[in-house]
C-alpha positions in Angstrom: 1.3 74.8 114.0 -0.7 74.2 116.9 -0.6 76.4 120.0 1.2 74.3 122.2 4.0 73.5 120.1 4.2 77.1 119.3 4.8 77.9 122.8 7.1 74.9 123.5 9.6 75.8 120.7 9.0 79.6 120.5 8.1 80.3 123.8 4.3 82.0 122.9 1.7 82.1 120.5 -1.1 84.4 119.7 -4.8 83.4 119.5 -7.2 86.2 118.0 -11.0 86.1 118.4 -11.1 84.6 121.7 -14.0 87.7 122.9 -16.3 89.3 121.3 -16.6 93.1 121.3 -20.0 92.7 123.5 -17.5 90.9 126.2 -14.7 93.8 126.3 -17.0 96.6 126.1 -18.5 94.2 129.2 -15.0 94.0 130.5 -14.3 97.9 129.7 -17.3 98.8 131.5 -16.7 96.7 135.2 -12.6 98.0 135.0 -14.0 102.0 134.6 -16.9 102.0 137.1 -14.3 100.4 139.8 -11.4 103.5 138.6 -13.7 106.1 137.9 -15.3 105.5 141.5 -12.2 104.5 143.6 -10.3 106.5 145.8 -6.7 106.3 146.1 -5.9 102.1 146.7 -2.3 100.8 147.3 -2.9 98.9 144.2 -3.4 101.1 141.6 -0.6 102.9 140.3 -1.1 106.0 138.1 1.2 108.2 136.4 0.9 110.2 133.0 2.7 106.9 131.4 0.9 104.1 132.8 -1.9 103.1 135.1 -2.1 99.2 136.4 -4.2 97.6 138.9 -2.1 95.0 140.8 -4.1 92.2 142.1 -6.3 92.6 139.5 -8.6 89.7 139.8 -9.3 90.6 143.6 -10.0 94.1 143.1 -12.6 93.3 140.2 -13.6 89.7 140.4 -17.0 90.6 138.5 -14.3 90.3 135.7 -13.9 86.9 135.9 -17.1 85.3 134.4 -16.2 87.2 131.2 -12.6 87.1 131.2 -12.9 82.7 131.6 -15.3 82.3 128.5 -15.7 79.2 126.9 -12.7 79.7 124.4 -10.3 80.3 127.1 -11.0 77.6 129.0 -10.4 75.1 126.1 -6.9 77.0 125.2 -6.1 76.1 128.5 -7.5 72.7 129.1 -6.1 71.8 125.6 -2.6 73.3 126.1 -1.7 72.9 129.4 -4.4 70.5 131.2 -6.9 70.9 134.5 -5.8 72.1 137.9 -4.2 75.5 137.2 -5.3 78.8 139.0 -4.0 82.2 139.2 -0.6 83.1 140.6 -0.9 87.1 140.0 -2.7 89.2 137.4 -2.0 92.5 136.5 -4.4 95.4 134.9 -2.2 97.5 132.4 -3.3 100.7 130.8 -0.5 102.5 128.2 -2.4 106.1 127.7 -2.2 107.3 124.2 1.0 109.6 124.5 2.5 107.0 126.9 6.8 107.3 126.7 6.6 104.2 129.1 8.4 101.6 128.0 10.2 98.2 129.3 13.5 96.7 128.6 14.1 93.3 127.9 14.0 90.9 130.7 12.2 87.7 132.2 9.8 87.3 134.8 11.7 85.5 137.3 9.5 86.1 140.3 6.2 84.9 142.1 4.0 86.5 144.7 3.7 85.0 147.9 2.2 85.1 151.5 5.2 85.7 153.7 9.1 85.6 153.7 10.6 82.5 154.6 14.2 80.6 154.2 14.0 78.1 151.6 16.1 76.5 150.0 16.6 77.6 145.9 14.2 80.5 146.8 16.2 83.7 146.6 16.1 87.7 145.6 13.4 88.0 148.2 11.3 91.4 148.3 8.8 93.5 150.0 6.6 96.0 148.2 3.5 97.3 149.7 3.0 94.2 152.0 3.6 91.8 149.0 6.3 90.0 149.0 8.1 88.4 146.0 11.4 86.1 145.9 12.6 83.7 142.6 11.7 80.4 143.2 13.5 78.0 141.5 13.4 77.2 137.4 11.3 74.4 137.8 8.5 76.6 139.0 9.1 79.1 136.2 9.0 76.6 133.5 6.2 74.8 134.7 3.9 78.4 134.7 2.5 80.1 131.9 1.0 84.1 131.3 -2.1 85.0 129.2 -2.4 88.3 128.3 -6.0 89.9 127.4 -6.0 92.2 124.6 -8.5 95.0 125.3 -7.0 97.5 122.3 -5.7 96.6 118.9 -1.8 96.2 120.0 0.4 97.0 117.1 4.6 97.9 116.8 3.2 101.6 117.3 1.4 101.5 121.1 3.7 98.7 122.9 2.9 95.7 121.2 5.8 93.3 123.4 8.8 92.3 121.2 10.3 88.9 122.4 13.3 86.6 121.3 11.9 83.4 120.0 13.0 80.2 122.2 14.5 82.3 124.9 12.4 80.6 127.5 14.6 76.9 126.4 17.6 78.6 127.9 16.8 78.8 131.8 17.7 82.0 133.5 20.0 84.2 132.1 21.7 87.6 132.2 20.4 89.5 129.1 24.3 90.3 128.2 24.3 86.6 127.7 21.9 86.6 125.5 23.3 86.8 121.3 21.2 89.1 120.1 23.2 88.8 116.6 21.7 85.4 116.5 18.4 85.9 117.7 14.9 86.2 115.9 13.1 89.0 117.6 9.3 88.8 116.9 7.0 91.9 117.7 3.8 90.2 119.2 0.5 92.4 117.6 -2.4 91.1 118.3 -6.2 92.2 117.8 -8.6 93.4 120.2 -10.6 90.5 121.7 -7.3 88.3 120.7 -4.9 87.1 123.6 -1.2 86.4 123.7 -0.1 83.3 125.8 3.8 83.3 127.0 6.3 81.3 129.6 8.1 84.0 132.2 11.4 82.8 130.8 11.1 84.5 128.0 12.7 87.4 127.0 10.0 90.2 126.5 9.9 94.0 126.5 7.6 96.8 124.9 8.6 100.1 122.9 6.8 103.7 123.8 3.8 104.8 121.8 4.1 106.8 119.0 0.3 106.7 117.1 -1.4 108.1 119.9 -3.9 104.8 120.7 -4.3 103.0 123.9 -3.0 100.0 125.0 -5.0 97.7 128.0 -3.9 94.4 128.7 -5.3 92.4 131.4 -2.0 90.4 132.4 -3.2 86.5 134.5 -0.6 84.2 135.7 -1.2 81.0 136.4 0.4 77.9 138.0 -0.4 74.2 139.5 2.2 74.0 141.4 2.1 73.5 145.3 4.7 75.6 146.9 6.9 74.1 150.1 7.5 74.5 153.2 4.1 76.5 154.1 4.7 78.6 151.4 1.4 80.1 149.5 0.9 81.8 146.2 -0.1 85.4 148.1 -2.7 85.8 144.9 -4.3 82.5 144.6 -8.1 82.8 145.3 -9.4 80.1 147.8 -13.0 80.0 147.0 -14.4 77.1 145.1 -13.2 78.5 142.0 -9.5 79.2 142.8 -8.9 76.3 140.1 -10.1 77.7 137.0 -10.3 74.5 135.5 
């Protein structure tokens, strides 16, 4: 099966091999000499279960030239087409005795530049200066996640766990969801490998329990113009803002 019928009907797919190890330990190397060096940033967030840098691809653009290599770029020319660009992105890192863990749920909002009243754009919110609000299915459906694989992920360090095809069944209330009747698929994937996935579907991750790392570098992406004024508060404006 080819990866873009695997995410149409199951709502992901996982592509190994996509970096080499001399482009992580690259990647590795730009993400610890930016949090080894930084003081405290309203970005980071750090605790003994978890430490993410939001805005990821702003705080450490040198990043980018290694994270859009020629295999990702043909994943996502081939599966989705020309004219996306980043929506948000997302720097996870699950310490080795992390008891972090998520529960399952969809992504159901976007970042954006200010607060305004718009029709079918709702559950509007303010953290740190950003604000966030669910824009309507269509925009959902029509984005898709990659996430970056900088540790062997396995069932044992917070490999996500998703219900196949959830995405095909707009936005729900997880009571709604059958669980009796769902497959549930835990999503390992190798270092250097990625995991692509549409917000609609149902993910979450377990706590660690063999002691090893998990960093994901987590990249949304979109094409989609927003109305009324309304911006994507992540999308980078430079030349490159469209990744492809």
């Amino acid at each position: 099966m080819n990866s873009l019928n695997e995410i149409n009907s199951e709502g992901f797919a996982i592509i190994n091999n996509i970096y080499s190890e001399n482009e992580i330990e690259k990647l590795i190397s730009l993400i610890e000499n930016v949090t080894e060096n930084s003081n405290e940033n309203a970005t980071f967030r750090k605790s003994q279960d978890l430490f993410a840098i939001r805005q990821f691809h702003k705080e450490i653009p040198e990043t980018l030239p290694f994270i859009f290599n020629q295999n990702l770029e043909s994943i996502i020319e081939s599966n989705f087409g020309k004219g996306y660009f980043i929506t948000k992105s997302i720097y996870f890192d699950k310490p080795e005795k992390s008891n972090w863990f998520v529960a399952y749920h969809q992504d159901l909002t976007i970042s954006v530049d200010k607060k305004a009243e718009i029709e079918n754009f709702e559950n509007w919110t303010t953290k740190q200066n950003q604000f966030a609000v669910q824009p309507p299915k269509e925009i959902l459906e029509n984005n898709f996640t990659i996430r970056i694989h900088i540790d062997k992920t396995t069932k044992d360090n917070g490999a996500l766990k998703v219900i196949n095809n959830s995405h095909s069944k707009g936005i729900l209330r997880i009571e709604n969801l059958d669980f009796e009747n769902e497959k549930e698929t835990i999503c390992e994937v190798e270092k250097g490998g990625i995991m692509i996935m549409k917000p609609l579907l149902f993910h979450a991750s377990n706590k660690t329990t063999n002691n090893e790392r998990r960093r994901v570098i987590h990249i949304e992406f979109s094409n989609k113009q927003l109305p009324d004024g309304l911006e994507w508060s992540e999308k980078v404006f430079e030349k490159d803002s469209e990744v492809l």
